[in-house]
N, C-alpha and C positions, 0 to 999 in steps of 0.2 A: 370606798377602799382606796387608798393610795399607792402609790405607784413605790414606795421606797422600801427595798430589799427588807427583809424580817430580820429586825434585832438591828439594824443597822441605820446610821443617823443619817440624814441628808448632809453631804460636801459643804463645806463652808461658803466656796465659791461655786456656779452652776455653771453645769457646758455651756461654753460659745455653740454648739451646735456645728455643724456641716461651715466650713468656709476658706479663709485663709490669713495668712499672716502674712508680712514682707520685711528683709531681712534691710536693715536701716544703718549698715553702714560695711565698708569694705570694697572687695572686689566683686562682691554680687549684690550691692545697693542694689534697692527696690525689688529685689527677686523676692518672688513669692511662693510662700509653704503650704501644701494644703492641712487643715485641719477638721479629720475626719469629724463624724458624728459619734463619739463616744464616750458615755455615762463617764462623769469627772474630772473628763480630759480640759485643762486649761492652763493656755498656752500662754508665756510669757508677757504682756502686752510691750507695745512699742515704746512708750512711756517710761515701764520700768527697765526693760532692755538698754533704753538712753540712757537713764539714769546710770544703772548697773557699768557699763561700760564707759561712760564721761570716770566714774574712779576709776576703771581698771587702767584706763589709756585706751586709747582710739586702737592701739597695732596691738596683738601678741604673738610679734613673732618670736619663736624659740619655745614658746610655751606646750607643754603636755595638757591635756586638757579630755575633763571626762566628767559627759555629760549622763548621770544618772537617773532613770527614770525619766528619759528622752521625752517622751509624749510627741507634739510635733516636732520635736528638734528646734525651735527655735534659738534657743540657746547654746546649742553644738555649731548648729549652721552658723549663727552669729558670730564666733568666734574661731572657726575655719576663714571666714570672710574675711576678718582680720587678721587673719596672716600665722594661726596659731597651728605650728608642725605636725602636730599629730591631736583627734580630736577624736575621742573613742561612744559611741553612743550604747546606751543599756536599756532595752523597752524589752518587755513581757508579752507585751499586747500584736497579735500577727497581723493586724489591720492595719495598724501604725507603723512595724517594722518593713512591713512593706511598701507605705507612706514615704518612709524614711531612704530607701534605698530606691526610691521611684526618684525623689529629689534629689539623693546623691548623685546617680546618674546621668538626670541632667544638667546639674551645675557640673560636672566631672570633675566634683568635689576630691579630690584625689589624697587628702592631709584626713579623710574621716573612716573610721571601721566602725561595722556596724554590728551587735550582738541580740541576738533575740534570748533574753536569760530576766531569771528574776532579779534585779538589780543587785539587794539586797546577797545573796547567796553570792552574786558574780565578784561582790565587791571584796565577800571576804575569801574567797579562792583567788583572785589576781594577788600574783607580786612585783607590782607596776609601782611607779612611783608618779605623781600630776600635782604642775603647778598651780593648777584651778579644778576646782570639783562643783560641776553645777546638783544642788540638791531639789527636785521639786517635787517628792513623793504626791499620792492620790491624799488630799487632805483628812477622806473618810476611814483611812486603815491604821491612822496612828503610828508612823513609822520614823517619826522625826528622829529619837533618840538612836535607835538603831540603827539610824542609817547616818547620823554624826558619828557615831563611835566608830562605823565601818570604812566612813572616809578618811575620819581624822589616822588612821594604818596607813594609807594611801597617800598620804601630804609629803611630799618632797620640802626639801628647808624652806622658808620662805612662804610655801603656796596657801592657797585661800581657800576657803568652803563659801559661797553662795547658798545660801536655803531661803524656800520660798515656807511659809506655813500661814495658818490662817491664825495665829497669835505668835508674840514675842517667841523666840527660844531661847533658854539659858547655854551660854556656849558651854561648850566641850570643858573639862580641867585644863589649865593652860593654857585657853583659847579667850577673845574677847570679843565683841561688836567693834569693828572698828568704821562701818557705815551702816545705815542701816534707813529705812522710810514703810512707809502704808501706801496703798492703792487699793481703795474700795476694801474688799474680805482680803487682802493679801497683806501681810508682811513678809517682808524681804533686809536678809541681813546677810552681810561679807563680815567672813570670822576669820581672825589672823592670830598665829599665835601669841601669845605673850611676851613681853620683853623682861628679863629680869632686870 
C-alpha cells in the first residue's frame, strides 16, 4: 500500500524533509531558515534564488513585494534582505506560519507581515498593489493558473510575477518570459508584461 493520499498524484518535486535553508545575500547573508517536515513543502534552492535575484538586481529597495504561498519564506526573507520596503508573506499551513514568524522575530525583520490565509482567496480580497509577486504554489494542487490570473490584479506598472511549477507555463494575456531556467523537477520563470 502506498503512502500517497487517494486520488491524488505524487508532487513533482519531493520534501527536503526537516532542515534548513540560508538566506544568500543582503543584510542577513548566511542567516539561516528552518524547513519544517512537511508533505510538499519545497523550498527555493540557493542556486535558483542566485539565479533569480542576479536578474532582479542584488538591492530592492523601494520595492512592494508578496510572497505567495510562503512555505519557508525563502524568497520573502530573501528579498527583505535586500532592502525591499515592505515584504508581505501568505502561508495556510500553521506549522509554517509559525516557522515564519519564529524567523521574523529573530532577524527583527521589521519591512515583512505575515498572514496565515489561503493564498489564493487572500490574493483576490487585497487591494494592494506589488512590484514583485513570488509564485510557488504546492506542485500537487494544480493552482498555477489561478493563481497567475490572481497576481497578475496585483501587479503594480512595471512589476514582475516569479513562478516556480514543475513544467513550463504559458504566461498570462499580455505577459511574457522574459527569464526563465530548470533545476532538477523545477522550472522557474520571471513574467513581465508586454511591450506594445
Amino acid at each position: 500500500m502506498s503512502g500517497k493520499p487517494p486520488g491524488r498524484p505524487w508532487p513533482a518535486a519531493a520534501s527536503r524533509g526537516p532542515g534548513e535553508v540560508r538566506i544568500i545575500g543582503g543584510q542577513w547573508k548566511r542567516s539561516k531558515l528552518p524547513v519544517p517536515d512537511v508533505p510538499g513543502l519545497r523550498p527555493t534552492s540557493d542556486r535558483v534564488r542566485e539565479t533569480l535575484f542576479n536578474w532582479l538586481g542584488q538591492t530592492l529597495t523601494g520595492w512592494r513585494v508578496l510572497d505567495a504561498f510562503a512555505g519557508s519564506g525563502a524568497l520573502g526573507f530573501e528579498a527583505a534582505s535586500r532592502g525591499a520596503d515592505a515584504v508581505v508573506m501568505v502561508e495556510r499551513e500553521a506549522e509554517l506560519v509559525d516557522g515564519l514568524r519564529a524567523s521574523q522575530r529573530r532577524l527583527q525583520a521589521m519591512a515583512i507581515t505575515i498572514h496565515r490565509a489561503n493564498a489564493l482567496n487572500w490574493m483576490t480580497a487585497c487591494a494592494d498593489r506589488f512590484d514583485l509577486i513570488f509564485l510557488d504554489p504546492p506542485f500537487a494542487d494544480d493552482l498555477f493558473d489561478r493563481a497567475l490570473a490572481a497576481a497578475v490584479a496585483l501587479l503594480a506598472e512595471g512589476g514582475l510575477i516569479y513562478i516556480e511549477s514543475p513544467g513550463e507555463v504559458v504566461p498570462p494575456a499580455g505577459f511574457s518570459a522574459w527569464r526563465q531556467g530548470r533545476a532538477g523537477a523545477v522550472h522557474y520563470q520571471l513574467l513581465q508584461r508586454g511591450h506594445d
